[in-house]
C-alpha positions in Angstrom: 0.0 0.0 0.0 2.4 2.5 0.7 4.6 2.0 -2.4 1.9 2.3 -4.5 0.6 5.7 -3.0 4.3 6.7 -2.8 3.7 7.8 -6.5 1.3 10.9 -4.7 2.6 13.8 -3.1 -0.5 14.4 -1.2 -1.3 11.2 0.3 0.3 10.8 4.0 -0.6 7.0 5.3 -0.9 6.9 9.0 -0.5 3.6 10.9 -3.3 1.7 11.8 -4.4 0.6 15.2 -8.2 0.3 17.3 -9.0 2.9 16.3 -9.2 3.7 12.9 -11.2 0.5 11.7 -11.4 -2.0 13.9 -14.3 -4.4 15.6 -14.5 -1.8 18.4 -16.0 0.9 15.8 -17.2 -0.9 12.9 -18.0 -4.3 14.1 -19.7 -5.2 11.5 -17.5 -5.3 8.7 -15.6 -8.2 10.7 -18.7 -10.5 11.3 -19.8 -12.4 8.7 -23.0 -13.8 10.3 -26.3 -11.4 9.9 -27.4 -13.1 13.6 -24.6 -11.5 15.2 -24.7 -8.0 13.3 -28.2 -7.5 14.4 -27.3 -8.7 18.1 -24.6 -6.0 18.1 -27.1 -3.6 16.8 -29.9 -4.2 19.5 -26.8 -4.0 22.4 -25.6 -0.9 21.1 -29.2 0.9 20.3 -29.9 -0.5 24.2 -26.9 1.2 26.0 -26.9 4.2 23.9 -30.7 4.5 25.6 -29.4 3.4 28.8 -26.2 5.9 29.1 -27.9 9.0 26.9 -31.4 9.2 25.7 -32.9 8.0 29.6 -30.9 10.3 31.9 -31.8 13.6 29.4 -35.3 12.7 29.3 -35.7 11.5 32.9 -37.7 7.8 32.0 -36.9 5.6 34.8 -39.6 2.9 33.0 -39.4 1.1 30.1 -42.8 -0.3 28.9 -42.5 -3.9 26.2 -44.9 -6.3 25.0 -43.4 -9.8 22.6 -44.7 -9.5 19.5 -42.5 -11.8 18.0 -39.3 -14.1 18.4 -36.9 -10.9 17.4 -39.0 -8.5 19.8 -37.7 -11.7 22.6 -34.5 -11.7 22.0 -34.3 -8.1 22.2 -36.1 -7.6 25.2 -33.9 -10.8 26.7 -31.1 -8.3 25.7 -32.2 -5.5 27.6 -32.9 -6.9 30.6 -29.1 -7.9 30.8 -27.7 -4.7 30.1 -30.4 -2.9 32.0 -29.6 -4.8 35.1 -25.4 -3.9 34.5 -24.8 -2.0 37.6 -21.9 0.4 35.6 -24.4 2.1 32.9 -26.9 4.5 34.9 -29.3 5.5 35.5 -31.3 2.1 37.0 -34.4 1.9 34.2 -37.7 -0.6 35.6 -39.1 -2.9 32.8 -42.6 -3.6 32.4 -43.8 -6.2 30.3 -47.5 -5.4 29.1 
């Protein structure tokens, strides 16, 4: 790579490490298997709500209902990471 940009005067190549491109910011360009993509999806979408869209709006609740086998699985995954002690504020679920 760098001999062939070598040929550019404008082109400066920067060593790689974490965080560039790596599975911490773009995990899913190393998983191959949709299953896993979308379970990385749901964590993520679940502690951003946890960490930042809960404290700013003050919800201490969160209402959910299982309309289907991916609604489960998603709801299985929040009640894991909204029982992790380390990501306030503590959020009750209610299943309706």
């Amino acid at each position: 790579l760098r001999e062939e940009l070598s040929k550019f005067e404008n082109i400066t190549v920067h060593e790689n490490s974490e965080y560039l491109i790596s599975k911490a910011t773009f995990p899913t360009y190393f998983i191959k298997e949709e299953s896993h993509i979308q379970a990385l999806h749901a964590e993520l979408d679940l502690k951003i709500f946890k960490r930042h869209i809960a404290p700013m709006l003050g919800i201490t609740h969160r209402f959910i209902g299982c309309e289907s086998d991916i609604n489960e699985e998603y709801n299985t995954l929040m009640r894991k990471i909204f029982a992790l002690s380390d990501i306030s504020p503590s959020i009750e679920i209610i299943e309706i």
